[in-house]
C-alpha positions as CSV (number, residue, x, y, z in Angstrom):
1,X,-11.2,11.2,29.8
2,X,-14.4,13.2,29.2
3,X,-17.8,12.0,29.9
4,X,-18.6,12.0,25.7
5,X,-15.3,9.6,25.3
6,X,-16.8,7.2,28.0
7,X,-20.2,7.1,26.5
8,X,-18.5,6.4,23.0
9,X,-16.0,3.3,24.2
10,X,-18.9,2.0,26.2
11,X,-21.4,2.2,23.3
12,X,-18.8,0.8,21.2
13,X,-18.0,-2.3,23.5
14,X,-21.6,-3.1,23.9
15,X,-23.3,-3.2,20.5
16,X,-23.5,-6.7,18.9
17,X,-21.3,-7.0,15.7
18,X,-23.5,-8.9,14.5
19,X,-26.3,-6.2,13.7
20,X,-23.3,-4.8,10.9
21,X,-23.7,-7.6,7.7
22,X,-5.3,0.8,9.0
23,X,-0.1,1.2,10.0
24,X,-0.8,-1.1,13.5
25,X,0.4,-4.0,16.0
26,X,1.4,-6.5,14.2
27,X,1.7,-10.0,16.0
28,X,5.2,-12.6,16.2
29,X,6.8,-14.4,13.4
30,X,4.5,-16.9,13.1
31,X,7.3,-19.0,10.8
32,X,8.6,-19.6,14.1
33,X,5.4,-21.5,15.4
34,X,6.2,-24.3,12.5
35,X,8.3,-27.5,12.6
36,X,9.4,-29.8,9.6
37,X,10.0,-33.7,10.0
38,X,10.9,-35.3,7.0
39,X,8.3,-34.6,4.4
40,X,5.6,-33.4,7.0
41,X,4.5,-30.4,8.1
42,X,2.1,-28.8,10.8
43,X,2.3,-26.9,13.5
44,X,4.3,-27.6,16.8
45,X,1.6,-29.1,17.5
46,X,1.6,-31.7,15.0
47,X,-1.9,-31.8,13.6
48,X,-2.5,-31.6,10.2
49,X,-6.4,-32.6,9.9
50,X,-7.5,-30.2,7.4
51,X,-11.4,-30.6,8.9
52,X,-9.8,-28.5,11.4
53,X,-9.2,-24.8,10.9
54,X,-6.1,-24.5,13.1
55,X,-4.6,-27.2,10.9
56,X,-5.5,-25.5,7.7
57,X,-4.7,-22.6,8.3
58,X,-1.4,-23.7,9.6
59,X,-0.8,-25.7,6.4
60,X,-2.5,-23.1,4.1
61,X,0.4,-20.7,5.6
62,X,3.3,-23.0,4.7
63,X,1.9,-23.2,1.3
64,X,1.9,-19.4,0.6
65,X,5.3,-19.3,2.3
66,X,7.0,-21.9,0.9
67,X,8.0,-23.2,4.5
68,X,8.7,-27.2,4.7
69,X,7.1,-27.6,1.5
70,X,7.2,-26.3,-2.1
71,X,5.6,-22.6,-2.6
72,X,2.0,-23.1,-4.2
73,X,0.0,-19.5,-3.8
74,X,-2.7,-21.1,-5.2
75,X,-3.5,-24.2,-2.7
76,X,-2.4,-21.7,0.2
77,X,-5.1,-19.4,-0.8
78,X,-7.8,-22.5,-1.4
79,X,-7.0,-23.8,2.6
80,X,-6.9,-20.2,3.8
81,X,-10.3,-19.7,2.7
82,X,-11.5,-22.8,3.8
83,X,-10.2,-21.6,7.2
84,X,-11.3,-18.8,7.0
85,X,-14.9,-19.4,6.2
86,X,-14.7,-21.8,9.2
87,X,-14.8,-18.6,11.2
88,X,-10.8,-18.6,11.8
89,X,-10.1,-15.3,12.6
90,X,-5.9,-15.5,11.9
91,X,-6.9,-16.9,8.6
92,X,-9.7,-14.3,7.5
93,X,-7.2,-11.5,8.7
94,X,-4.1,-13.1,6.6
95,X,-6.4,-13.6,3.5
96,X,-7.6,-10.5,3.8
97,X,-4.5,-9.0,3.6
98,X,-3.2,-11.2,0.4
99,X,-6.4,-9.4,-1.0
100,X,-5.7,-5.9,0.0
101,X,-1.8,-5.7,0.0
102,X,-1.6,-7.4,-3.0
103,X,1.6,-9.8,-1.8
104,X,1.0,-12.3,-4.4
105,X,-0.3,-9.9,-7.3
106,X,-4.2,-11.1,-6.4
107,X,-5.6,-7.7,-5.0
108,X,-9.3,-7.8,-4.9
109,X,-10.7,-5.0,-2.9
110,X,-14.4,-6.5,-2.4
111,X,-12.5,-10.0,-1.0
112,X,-10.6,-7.9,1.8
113,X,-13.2,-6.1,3.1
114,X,-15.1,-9.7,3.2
115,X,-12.3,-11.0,5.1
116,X,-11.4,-8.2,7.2
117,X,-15.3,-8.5,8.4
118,X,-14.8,-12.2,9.4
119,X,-11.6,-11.2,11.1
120,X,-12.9,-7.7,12.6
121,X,-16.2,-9.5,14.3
122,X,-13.8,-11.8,15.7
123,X,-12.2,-9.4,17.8
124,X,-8.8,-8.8,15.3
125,X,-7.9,-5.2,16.2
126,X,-5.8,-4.6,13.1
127,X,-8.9,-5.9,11.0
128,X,-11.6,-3.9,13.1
129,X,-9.0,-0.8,12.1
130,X,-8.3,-1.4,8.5
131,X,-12.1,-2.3,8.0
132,X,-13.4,0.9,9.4
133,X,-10.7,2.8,7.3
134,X,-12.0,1.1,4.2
135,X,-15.4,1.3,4.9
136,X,-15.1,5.3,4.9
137,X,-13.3,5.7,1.9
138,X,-16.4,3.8,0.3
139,X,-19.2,5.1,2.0
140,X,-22.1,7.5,-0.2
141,X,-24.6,7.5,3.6
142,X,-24.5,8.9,6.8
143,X,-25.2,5.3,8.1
144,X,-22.3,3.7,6.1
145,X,-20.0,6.4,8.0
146,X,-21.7,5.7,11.1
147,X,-20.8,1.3,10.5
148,X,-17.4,2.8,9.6
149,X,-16.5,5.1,12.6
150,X,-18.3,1.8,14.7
151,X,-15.3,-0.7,13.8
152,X,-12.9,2.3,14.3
153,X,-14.3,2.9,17.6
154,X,-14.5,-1.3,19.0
155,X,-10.6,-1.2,17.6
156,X,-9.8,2.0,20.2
157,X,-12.1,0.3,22.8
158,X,-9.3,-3.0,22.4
159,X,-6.8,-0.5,23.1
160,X,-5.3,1.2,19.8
161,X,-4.7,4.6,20.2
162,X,-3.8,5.2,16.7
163,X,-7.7,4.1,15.9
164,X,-8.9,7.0,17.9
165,X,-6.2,9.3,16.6
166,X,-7.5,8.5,13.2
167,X,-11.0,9.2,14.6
168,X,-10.0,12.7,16.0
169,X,-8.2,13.8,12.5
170,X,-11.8,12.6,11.1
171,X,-13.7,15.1,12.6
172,X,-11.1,17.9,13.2
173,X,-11.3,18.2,9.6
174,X,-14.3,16.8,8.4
175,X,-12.8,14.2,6.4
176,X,-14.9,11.5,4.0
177,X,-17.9,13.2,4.2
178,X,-18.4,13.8,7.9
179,X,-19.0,17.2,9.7
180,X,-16.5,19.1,11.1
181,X,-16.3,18.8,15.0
182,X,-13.0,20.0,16.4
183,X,-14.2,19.6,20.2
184,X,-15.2,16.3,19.2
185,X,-12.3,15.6,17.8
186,X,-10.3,17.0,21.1
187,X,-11.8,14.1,22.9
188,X,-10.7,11.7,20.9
189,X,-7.0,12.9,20.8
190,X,-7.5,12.8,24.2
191,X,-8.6,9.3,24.4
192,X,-5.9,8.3,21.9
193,X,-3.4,10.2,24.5
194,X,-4.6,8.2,27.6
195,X,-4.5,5.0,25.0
196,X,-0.4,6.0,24.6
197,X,-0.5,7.1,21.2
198,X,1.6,10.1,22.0
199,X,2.1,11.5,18.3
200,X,-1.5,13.3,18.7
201,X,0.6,15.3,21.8
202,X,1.1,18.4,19.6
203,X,-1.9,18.3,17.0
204,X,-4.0,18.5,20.2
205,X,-2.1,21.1,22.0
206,X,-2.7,23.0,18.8
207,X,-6.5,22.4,18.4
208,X,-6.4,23.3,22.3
209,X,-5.4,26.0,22.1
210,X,-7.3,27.8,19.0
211,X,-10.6,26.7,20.7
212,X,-9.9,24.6,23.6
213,X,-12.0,27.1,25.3
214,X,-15.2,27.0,23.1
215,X,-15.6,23.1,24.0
216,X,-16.1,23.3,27.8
């Protein structure tokens, strides 16, 4: 990994999210963490006090899935939120995406990208990703590309190659509004490589080899 690449990850990992007010890993079945008794519901776990945002958002998640319980998109959505907005960072990610995959016909593009924030500064990967990908497809300034590339950048610093893949294809060809750096983007495919994201292998040996040369 190149000296630039280290400075990047470790500037990444160390600046506060809190100064800043996407296809990827996707966790288990989380139907499988949920148990019916009769006519209750919770999770395995058994707690269903909705002051507590484990609880809601269990329960919030039965609602929208119609698991143990009658389907009701609407209540599920209500708890979620109120999960959510208790900081819950499974239940900001999953109303986030209700918002920006439209799964129940309720997309509302300024709702993800609230959610995906709660969920991103909570250390979701998939959030920190989709966030910084929506971010630049909106941003008219140099410093909304710059909060942009930041959440791409603290998702490859968890790990995801494919967010410093999609950094790399950024600058190779100067996408959204930023300038075109193809030895920049070299040391990001590299990153993403070390990451194991090995579909950059042959766009980098490409780049590498049309001006490899011109970057050391």
């Amino acid at each position: 990994m190149t000296l630039r690449i280290m400075f990047l990850l470790t500037a990444f990992a160390i600046l506060p999210t809190e100064s800043w007010a996407i296809t990827s890993p996707e966790g288990p079945d989380r139907a499988d963490r949920f148990t019916c008794t009769g006519n209750s519901v919770g999770a395995t776990s058994g707690v269903t006090n909705h002051d507590d945002p484990e609880s809601l958002y269990n329960l919030a998640y039965n609602f929208l899935h119609g698991i143990c319980r009658e389907q009701n998109v609407p209540l599920g959505i209500s708890m979620m939120k109120s999960a959510a907005d208790r900081r819950h960072v499974e239940a900001a990610f999953e109303l986030a995406e209700i918002f920006y995959l439209d799964d129940f016909e309720t997309v509302n593009v300024l709702q993800a990208e609230k959610y995906f924030l709660i969920a991103a500064e909570g250390g979701h990967l998939v959030a920190q990703h989709r966030l910084g990908m929506m971010r630049l497809r909106s941003a008219t300034t140099s410093e909304d590309r710059w909060i942009a590339l930041f959440w791409l950048g603290m998702a490859a610093n968890q790990g995801d190659g494919f967010s410093a893949f999609s950094i790399g294809m950024l600058h190779q060809n100067g996408m959204h509004g930023l300038p075109e750096d193809k030895c920049l983007a070299l040391d990001w495919y590299e990153s993403a490589k070390l990451l194991g994201f090995e579909d950059t292998t042959g766009i980098s040996d490409a780049l590498n080899k049309q001006i490899g040369k011109e970057c050391h």
